[in-house]
Steps between C-alpha positions, in 0.01 A plus 500: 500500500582853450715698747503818409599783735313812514701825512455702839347806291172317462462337831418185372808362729334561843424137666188639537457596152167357292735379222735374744270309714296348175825383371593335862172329486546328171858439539390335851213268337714408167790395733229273690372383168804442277490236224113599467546638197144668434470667821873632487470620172189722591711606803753616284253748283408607842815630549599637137138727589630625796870532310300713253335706737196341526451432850120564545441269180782189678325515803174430372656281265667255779174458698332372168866266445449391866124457433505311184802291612354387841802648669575479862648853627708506820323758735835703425400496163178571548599817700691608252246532206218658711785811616595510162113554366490716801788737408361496133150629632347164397270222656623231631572302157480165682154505644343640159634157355450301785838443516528532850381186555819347464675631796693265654618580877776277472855665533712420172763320671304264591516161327096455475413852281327394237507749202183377321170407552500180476 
């Protein structure tokens, strides 16, 4: 996946950052899901959005990947994507998809996280 750097002048570098966060999020759920090919490849347009400043179209984008793909988000992740819609003065992407009904509590280290629905 892409890992582009923003420059400070546009503030897209900030941890906090929409674009920043969106990107964490996807990077987080490909790593969980590599060798999925489908799924990782939709991750990665997520990212080349936000890497063409389209962050309020990736966001809304990756709840529908997440949706479509039965995708189990780490409450981290999960986190992430609602401050991102947040900052971006959107809804909470997830619950217009129903996405958020793949939250999984578990902690990502653990060895029983499932990533998918299954």
């Amino acid at each position: 996946m892409s890992e582009r750097s923003a420059s400070p002048a546009d503030g897209t570098n900030a941890p906090d950052a929409p674009e920043a966060l969106i990107r964490a999020a996807a990077h987080s759920i490909a790593g969980r899901l590599a060798g999925e090919k489908g799924p990782v490849s939709a991750l990665r347009s997520v990212v080349h959005m936000v890497d063409n400043d389209e962050a309020d179209l990736a966001v809304d984008d990756l709840a529908r990947v997440i949706a479509s793909y039965r995708i189990r988000l780490l409450r981290t992740e999960h986190a992430w994507i609602v401050a991102a819609a947040a900052r971006l003065g959107a809804p909470d992407p997830l619950t217009g998809t129903e996405a958020d009904r793949f939250v999984d509590d578990r902690d990502a280290r653990s060895p029983g996280t499932r990533t998918r629905e299954e």
